[in-house]
N, C-alpha and C positions, 0 to 999 in steps of 0.2 A: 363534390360540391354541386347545388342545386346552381339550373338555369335561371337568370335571371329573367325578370317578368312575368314571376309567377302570379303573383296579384292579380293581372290585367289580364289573365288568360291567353297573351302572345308571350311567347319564350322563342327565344335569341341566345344561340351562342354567347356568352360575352366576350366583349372587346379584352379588357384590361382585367385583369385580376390580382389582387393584394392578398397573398393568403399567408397568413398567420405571421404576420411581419412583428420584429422585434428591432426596433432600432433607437438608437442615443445620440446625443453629442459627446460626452466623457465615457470614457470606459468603465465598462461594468455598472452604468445608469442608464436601464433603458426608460425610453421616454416613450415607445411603444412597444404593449405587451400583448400578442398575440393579437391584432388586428385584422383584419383580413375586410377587403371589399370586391364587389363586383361590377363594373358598368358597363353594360351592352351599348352598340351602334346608336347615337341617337337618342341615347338617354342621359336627362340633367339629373346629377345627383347633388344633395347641400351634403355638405360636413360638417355639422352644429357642433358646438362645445362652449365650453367660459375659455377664458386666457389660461393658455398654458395646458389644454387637456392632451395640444399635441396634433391638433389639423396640419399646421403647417409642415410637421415632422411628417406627416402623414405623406404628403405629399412630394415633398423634399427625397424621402427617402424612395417612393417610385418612381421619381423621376430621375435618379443617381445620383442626387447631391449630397444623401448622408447617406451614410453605410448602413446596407442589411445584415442584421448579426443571425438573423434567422429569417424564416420564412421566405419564400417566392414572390418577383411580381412577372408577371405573366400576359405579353402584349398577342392578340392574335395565336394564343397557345406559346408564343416566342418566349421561353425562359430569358427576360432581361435584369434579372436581379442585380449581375454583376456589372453591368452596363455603364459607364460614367454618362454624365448629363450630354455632353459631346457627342457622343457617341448613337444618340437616341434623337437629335436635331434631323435625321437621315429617315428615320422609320415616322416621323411626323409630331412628334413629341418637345413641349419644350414647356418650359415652367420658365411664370411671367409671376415674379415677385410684389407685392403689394406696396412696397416703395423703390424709388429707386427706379422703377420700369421701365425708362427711356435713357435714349441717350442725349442728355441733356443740352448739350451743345450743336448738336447735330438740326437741322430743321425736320419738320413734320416730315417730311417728301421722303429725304434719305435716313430717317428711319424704317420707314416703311421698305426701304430697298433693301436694308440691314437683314429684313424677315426673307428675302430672297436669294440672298448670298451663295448657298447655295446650287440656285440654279435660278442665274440672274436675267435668264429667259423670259420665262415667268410674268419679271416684273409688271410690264403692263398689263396684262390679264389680270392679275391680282389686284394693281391699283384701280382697277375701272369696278371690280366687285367690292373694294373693299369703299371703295367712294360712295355706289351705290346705298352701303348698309350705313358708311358716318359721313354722308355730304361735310360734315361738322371740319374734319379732315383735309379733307379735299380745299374748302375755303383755308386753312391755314396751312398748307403744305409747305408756304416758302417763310413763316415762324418757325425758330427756336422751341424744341421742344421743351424745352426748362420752362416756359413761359405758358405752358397750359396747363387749364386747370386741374383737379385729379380727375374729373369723370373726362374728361379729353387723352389725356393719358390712360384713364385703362383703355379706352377705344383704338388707340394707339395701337 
């Protein structure tokens, strides 16, 4: 498989790799058919499609929420195919669903401590970089997170 960044004339190892992934929700329906992706250190990828091409699957499935029926996904060279989503919170990994995303009763603050469970160490180093990027955050930390808006919640 070629290195990625080949474009831009810097090539990088890649981080993460998708290769040739076939995955479903029903059996013997796969909803990905020989996929494969790369993304290097530092690099933003989109994943365009209409409804239903299967991004989400896409993603679900390298992250261990849906079953790989084939193909490899590949952290660090790490064969994590068989890996449940759990299990992958430890290697820095973690899929942040598009509703749903918070823990709704909880306030801003102890969500945020939620992401450091963990290694609940952390926390304040975390909260003082993560204040810095969403001040937005920071001013509602002792708000219910049920009660922000969506773009406050993805920043969540």
């Amino acid at each position: 498989m070629a290195k990625t960044g080949e474009t831009t004339g810097i090539v990088k190892d890649p981080l993460l790799i998708a290769d040739s992934l076939e995955a479903g929700y029903v059996p013997g329906v796969n909803i990905l058919n020989d996929c494969s992706l790369e993304l290097a250190e530092g690099e933003l990828v989109a994943i365009i499609g209409p409804n239903g091409a299967g991004k989400s699957t896409l993603l679900k499935a390298m992250f261990g929420l849906v079953e790989v029926r084939s193909g490899s996904v590949r952290l660090r060279g790490e064969d994590i195919t068989s890996l449940k989503a759990h299990s992958l919170v430890s290697r820095g990994i973690g899929y942040v669903p598009q509703n749903n995303n918070v823990f709704q009763t909880l306030t801003v603050r102890e969500n945020m401590e939620m992401g450091t469970f963990l290694n609940p160490k952390t926390f304040k180093d975390r909260y003082e970089v993560v204040g810095a990027m969403f001040p937005r955050l920071v001013e509602r930390a002792g708000q219910r997170a049920g009660s922000l808006s969506g773009g406050e919640r993805q920043m969540l």
